[in-house]
ROMARZA-876042 format. One record per residue: residue in three letters; x, z, y of N, C-alpha, C in turn. Coordinates in Angstrom, 1 decimal, always signed. Layout:
BEGIN
<papa><r>ALA</r><n_c1>X</n_c1><n_c3>Z</n_c3><n_c2>Y</n_c2><ca_c1>X</ca_c1><ca_c3>Z</ca_c3><ca_c2>Y</ca_c2><c_c1>X</c_c1><c_c3>Z</c_c3><c_c2>Y</c_c2></papa>
...
END
This chain:
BEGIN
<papa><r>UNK</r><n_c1>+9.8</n_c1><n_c3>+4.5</n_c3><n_c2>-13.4</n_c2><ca_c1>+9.7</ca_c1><ca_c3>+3.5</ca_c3><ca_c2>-12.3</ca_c2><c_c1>+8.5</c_c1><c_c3>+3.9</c_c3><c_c2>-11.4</c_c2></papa>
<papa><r>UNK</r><n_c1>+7.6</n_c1><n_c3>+3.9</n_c3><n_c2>-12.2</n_c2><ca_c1>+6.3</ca_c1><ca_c3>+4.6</ca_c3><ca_c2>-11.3</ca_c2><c_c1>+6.3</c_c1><c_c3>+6.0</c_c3><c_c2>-10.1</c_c2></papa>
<papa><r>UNK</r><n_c1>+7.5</n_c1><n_c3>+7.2</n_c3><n_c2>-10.8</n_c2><ca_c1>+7.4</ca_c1><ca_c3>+8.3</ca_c3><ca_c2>-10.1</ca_c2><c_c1>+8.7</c_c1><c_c3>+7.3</c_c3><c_c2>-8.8</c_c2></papa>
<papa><r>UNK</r><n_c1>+9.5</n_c1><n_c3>+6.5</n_c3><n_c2>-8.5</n_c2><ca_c1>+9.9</ca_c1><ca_c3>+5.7</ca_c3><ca_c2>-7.6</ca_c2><c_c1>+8.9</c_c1><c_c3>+5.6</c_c3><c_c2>-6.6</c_c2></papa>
<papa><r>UNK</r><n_c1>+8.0</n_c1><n_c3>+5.1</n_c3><n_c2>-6.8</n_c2><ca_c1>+7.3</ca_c1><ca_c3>+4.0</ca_c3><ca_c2>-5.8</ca_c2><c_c1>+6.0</c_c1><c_c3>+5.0</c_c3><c_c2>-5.3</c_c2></papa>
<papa><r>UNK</r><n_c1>+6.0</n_c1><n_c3>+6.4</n_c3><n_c2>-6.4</n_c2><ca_c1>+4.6</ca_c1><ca_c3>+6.9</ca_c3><ca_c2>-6.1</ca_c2><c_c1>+4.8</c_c1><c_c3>+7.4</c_c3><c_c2>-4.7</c_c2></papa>
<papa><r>UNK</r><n_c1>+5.4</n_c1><n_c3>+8.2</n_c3><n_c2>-3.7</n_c2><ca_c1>+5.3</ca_c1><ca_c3>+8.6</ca_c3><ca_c2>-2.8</ca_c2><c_c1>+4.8</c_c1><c_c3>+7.8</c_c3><c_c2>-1.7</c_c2></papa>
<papa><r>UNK</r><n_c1>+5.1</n_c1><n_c3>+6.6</n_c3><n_c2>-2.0</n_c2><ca_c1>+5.3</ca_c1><ca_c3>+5.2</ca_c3><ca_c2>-0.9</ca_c2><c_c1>+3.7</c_c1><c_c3>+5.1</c_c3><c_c2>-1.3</c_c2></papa>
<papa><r>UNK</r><n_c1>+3.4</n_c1><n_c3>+4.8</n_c3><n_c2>-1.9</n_c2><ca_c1>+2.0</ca_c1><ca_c3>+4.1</ca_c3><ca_c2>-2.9</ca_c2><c_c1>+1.0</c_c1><c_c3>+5.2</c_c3><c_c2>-2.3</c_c2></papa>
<papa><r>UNK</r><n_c1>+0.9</n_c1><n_c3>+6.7</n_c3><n_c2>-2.5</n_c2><ca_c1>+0.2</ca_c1><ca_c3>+8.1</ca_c3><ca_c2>-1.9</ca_c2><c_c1>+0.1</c_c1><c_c3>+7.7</c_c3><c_c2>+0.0</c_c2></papa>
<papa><r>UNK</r><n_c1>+1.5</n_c1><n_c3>+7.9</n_c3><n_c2>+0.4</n_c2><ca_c1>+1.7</ca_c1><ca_c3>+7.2</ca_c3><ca_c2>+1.8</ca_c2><c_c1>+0.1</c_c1><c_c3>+6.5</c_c3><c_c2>+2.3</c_c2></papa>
<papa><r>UNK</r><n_c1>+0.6</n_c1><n_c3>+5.7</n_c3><n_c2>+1.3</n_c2><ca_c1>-0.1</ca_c1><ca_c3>+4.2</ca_c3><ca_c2>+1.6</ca_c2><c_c1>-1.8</c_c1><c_c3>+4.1</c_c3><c_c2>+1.6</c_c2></papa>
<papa><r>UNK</r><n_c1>-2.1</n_c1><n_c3>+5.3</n_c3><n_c2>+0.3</n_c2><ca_c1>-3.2</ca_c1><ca_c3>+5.6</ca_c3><ca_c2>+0.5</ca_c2><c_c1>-4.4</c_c1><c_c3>+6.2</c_c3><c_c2>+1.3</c_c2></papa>
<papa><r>UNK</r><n_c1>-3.4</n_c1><n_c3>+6.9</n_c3><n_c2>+1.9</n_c2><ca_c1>-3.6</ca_c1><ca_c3>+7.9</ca_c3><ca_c2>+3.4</ca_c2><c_c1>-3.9</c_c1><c_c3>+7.1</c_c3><c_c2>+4.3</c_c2></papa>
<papa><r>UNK</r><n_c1>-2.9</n_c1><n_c3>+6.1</n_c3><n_c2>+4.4</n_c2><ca_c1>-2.8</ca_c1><ca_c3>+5.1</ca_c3><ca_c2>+5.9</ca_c2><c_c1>-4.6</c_c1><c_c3>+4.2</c_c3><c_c2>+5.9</c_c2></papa>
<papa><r>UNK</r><n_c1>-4.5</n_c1><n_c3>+3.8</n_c3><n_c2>+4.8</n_c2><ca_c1>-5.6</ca_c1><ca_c3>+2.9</ca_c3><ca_c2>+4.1</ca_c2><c_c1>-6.9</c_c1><c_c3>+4.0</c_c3><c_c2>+4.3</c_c2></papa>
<papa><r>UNK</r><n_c1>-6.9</n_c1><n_c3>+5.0</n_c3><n_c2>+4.0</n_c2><ca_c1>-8.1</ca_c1><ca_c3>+6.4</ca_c3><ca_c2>+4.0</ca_c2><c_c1>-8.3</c_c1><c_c3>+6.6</c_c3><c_c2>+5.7</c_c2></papa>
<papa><r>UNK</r><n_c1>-7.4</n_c1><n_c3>+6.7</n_c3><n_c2>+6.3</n_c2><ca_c1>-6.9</ca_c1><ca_c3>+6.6</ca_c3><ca_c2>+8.1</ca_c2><c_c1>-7.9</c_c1><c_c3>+6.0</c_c3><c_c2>+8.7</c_c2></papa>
<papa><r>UNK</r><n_c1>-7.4</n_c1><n_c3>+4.5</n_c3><n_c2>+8.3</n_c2><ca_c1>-8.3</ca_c1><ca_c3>+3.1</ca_c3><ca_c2>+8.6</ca_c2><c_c1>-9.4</c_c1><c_c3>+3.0</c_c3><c_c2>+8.2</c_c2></papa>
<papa><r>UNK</r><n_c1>-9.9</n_c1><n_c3>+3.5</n_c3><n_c2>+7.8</n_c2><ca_c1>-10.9</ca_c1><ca_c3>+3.2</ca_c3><ca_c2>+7.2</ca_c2><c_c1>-11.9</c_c1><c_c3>+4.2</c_c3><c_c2>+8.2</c_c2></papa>
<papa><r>UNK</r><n_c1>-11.5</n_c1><n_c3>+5.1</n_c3><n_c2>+7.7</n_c2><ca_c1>-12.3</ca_c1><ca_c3>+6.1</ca_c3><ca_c2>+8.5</ca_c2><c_c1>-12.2</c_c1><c_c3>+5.6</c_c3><c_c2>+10.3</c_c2></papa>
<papa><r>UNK</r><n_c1>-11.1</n_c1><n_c3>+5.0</n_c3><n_c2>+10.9</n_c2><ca_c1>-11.5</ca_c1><ca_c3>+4.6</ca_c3><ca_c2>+11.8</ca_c2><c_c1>-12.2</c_c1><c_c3>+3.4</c_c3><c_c2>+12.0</c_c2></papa>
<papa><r>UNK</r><n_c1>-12.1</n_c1><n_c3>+3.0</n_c3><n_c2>+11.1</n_c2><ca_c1>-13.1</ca_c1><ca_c3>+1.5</ca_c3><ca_c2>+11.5</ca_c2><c_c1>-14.6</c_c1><c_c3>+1.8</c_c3><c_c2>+11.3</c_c2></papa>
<papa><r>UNK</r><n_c1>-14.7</n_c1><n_c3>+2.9</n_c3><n_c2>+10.1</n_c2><ca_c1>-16.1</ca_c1><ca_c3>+3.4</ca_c3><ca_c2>+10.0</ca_c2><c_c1>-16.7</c_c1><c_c3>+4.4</c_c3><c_c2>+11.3</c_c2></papa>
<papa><r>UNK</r><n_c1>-15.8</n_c1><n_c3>+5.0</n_c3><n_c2>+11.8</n_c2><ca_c1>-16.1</ca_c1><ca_c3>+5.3</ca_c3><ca_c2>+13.1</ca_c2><c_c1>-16.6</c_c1><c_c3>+4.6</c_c3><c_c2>+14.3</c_c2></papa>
<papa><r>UNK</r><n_c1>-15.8</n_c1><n_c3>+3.6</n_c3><n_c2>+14.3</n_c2><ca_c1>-16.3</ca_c1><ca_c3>+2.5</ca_c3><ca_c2>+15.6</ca_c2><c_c1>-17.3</c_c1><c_c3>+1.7</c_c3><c_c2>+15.2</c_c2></papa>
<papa><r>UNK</r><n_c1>-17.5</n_c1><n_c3>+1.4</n_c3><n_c2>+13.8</n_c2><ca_c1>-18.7</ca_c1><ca_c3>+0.8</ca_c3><ca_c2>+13.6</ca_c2><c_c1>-20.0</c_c1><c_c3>+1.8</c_c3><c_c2>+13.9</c_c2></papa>
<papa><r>UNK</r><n_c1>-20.2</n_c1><n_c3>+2.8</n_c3><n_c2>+13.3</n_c2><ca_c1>-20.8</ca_c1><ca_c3>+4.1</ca_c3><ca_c2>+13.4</ca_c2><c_c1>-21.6</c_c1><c_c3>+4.0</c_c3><c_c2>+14.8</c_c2></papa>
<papa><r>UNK</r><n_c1>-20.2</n_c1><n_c3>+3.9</n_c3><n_c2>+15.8</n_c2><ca_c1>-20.5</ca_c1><ca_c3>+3.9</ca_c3><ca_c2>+17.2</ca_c2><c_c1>-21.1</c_c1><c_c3>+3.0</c_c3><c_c2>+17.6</c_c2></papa>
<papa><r>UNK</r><n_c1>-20.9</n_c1><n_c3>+1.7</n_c3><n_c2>+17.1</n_c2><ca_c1>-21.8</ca_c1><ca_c3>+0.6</ca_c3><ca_c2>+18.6</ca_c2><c_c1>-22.7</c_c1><c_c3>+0.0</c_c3><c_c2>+17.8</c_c2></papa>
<papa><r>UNK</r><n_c1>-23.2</n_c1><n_c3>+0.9</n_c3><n_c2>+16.4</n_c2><ca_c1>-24.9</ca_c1><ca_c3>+0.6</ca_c3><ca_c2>+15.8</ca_c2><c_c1>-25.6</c_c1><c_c3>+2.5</c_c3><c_c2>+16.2</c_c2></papa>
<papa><r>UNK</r><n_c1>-26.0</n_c1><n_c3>+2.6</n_c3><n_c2>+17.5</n_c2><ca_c1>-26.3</ca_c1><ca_c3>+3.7</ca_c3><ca_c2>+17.9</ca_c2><c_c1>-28.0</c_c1><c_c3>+4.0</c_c3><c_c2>+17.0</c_c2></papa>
<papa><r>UNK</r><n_c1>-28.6</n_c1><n_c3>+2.9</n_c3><n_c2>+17.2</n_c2><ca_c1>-30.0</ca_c1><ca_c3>+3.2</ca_c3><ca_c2>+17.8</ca_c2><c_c1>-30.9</c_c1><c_c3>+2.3</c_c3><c_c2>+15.4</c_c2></papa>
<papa><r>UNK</r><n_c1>-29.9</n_c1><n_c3>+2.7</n_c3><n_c2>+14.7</n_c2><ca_c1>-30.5</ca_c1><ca_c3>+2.5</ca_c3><ca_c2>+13.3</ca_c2><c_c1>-30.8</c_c1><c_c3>+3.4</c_c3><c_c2>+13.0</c_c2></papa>
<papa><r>UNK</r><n_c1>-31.9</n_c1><n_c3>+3.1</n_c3><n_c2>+12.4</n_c2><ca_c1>-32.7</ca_c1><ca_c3>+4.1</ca_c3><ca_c2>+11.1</ca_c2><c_c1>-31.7</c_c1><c_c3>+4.9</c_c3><c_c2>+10.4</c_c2></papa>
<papa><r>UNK</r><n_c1>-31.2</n_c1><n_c3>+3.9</n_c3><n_c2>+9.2</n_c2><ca_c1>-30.2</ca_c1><ca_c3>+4.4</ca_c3><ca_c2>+8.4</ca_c2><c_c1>-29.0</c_c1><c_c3>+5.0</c_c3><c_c2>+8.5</c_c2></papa>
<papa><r>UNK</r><n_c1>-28.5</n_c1><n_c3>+5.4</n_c3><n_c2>+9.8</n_c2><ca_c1>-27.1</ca_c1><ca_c3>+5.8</ca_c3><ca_c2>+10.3</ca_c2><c_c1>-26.7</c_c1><c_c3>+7.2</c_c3><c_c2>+9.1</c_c2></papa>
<papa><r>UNK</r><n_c1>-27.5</n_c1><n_c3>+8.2</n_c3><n_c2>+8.4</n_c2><ca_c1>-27.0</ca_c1><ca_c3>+8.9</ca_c3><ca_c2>+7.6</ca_c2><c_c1>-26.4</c_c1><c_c3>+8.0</c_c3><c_c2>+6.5</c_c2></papa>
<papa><r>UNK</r><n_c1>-27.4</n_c1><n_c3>+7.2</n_c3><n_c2>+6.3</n_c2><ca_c1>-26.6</ca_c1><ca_c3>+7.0</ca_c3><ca_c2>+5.0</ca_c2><c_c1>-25.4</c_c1><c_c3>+6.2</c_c3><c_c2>+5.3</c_c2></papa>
<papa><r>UNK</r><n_c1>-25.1</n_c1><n_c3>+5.6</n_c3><n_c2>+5.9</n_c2><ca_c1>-24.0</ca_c1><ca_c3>+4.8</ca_c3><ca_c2>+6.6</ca_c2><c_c1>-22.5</c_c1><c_c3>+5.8</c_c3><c_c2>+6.7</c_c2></papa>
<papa><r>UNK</r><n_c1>-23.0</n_c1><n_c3>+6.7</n_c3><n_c2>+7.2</n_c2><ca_c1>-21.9</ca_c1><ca_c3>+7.9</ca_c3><ca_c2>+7.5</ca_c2><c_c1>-21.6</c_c1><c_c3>+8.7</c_c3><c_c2>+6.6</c_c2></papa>
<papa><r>UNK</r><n_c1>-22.8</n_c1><n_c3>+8.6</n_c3><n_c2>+5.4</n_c2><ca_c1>-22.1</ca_c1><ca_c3>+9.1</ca_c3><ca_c2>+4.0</ca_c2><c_c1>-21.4</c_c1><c_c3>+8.1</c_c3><c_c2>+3.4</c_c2></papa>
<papa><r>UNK</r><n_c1>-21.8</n_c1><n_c3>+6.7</n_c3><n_c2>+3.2</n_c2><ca_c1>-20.7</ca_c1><ca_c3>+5.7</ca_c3><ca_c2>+2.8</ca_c2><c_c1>-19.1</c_c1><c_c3>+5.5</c_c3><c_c2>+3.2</c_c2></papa>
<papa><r>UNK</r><n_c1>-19.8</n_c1><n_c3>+5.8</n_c3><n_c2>+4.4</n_c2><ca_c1>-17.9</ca_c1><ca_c3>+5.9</ca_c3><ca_c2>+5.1</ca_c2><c_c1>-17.1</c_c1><c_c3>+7.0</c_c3><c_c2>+5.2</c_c2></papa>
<papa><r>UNK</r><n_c1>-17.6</n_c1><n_c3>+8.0</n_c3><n_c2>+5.3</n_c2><ca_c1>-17.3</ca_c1><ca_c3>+9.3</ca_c3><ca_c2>+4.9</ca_c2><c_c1>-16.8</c_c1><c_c3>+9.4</c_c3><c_c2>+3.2</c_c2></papa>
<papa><r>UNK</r><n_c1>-17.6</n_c1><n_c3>+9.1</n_c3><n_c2>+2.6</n_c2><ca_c1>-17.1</ca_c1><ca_c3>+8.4</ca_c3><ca_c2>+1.3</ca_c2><c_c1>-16.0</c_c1><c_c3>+8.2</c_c3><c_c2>+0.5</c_c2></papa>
<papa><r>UNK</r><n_c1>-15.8</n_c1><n_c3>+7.2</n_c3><n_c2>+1.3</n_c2><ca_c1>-14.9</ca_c1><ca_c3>+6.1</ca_c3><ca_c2>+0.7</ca_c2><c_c1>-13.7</c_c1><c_c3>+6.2</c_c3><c_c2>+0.8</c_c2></papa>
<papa><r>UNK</r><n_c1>-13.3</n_c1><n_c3>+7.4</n_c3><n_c2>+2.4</n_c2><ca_c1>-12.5</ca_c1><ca_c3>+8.0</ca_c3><ca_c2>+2.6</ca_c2><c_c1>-11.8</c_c1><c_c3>+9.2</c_c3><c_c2>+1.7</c_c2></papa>
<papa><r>UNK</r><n_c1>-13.1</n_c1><n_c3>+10.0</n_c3><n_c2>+1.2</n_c2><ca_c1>-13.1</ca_c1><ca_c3>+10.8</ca_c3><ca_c2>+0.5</ca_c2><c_c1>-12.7</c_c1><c_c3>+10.2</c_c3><c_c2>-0.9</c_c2></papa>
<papa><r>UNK</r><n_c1>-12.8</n_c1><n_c3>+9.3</n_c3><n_c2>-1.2</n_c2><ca_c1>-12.5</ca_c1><ca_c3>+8.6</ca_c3><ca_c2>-2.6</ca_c2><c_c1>-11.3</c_c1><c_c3>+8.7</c_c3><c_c2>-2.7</c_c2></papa>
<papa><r>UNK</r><n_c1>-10.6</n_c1><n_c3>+8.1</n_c3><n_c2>-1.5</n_c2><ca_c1>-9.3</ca_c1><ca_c3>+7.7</ca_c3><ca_c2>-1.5</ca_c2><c_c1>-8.1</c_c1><c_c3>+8.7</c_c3><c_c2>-0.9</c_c2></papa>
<papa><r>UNK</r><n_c1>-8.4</n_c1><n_c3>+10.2</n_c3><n_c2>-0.7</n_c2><ca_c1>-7.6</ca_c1><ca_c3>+11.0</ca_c3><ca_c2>-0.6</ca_c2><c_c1>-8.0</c_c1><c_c3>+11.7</c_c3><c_c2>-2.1</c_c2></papa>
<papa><r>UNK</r><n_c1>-8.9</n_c1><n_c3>+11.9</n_c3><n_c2>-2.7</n_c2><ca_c1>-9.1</ca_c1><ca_c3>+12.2</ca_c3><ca_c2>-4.1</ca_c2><c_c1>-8.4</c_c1><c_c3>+11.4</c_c3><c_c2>-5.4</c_c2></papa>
<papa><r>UNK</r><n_c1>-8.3</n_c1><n_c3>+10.3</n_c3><n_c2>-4.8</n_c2><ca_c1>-7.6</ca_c1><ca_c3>+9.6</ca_c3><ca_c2>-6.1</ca_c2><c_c1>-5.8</c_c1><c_c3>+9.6</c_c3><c_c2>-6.1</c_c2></papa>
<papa><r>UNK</r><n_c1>-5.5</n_c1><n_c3>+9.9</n_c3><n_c2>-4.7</n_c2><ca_c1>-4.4</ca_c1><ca_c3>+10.2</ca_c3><ca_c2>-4.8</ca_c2><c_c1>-3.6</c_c1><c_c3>+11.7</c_c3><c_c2>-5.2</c_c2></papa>
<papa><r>UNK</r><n_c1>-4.8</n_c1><n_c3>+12.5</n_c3><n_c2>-5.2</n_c2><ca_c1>-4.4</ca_c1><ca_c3>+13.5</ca_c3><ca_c2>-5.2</ca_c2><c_c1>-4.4</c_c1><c_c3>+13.3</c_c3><c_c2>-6.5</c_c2></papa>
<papa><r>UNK</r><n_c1>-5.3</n_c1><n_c3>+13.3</n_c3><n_c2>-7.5</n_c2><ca_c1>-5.4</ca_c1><ca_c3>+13.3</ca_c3><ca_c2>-9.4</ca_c2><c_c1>-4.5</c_c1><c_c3>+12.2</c_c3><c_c2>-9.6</c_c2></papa>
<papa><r>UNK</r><n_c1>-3.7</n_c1><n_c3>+11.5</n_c3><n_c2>-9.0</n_c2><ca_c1>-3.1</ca_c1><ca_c3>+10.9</ca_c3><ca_c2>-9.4</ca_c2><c_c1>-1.4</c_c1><c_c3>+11.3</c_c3><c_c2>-9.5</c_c2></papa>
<papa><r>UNK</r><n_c1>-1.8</n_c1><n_c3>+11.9</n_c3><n_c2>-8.7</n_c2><ca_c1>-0.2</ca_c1><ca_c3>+13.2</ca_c3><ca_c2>-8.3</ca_c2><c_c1>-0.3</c_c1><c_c3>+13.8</c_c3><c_c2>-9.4</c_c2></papa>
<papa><r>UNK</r><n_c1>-1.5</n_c1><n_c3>+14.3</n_c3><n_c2>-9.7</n_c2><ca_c1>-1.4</ca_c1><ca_c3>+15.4</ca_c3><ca_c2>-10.6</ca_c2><c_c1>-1.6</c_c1><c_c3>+15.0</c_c3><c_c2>-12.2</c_c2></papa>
<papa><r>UNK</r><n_c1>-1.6</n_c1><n_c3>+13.6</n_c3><n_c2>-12.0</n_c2><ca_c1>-2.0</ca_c1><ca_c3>+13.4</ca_c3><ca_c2>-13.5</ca_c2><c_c1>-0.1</c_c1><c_c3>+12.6</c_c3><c_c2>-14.1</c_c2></papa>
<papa><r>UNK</r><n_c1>+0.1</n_c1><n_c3>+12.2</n_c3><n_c2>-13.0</n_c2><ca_c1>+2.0</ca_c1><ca_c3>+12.2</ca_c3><ca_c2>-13.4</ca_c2><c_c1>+2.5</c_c1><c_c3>+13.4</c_c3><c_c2>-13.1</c_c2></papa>
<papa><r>UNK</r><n_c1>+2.1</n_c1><n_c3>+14.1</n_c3><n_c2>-12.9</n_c2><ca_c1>+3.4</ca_c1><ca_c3>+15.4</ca_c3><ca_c2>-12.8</ca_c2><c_c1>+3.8</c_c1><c_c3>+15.6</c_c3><c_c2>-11.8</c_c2></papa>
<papa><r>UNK</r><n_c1>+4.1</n_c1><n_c3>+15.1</n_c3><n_c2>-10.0</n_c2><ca_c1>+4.9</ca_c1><ca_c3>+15.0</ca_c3><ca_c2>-9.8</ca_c2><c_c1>+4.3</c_c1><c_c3>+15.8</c_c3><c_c2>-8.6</c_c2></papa>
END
């Protein structure tokens, strides 16, 4: 049942990794003038990164 739904669920992950990364972009953009903007751009950079990583070991941890 799981290998059903994984493609949709991977999909979905992407879209979600997408968004994110754009919303961390526009935020990124209209806080120009912060101190902390690295670390900010590593969080969001991040979290993106998380979530193209977990779909991928997730692929590979069912087989498919």
């Amino acid at each position: 049942m799981v290998r059903s739904y994984f493609d949709t669920a991977t999909q979905l992950m992407y879209a979600i990794g997408a968004l994110s990364g754009l919303i961390g972009a526009l935020r990124i953009l209209t806080r120009r003038h912060r101190e902390d903007m690295g670390g900010e751009i590593a969080i969001w950079f991040g979290s993106c990164l998380f979530l193209v990583i977990v779909a991928t070991v997730l692929k590979s941890f069912y087989g498919l």
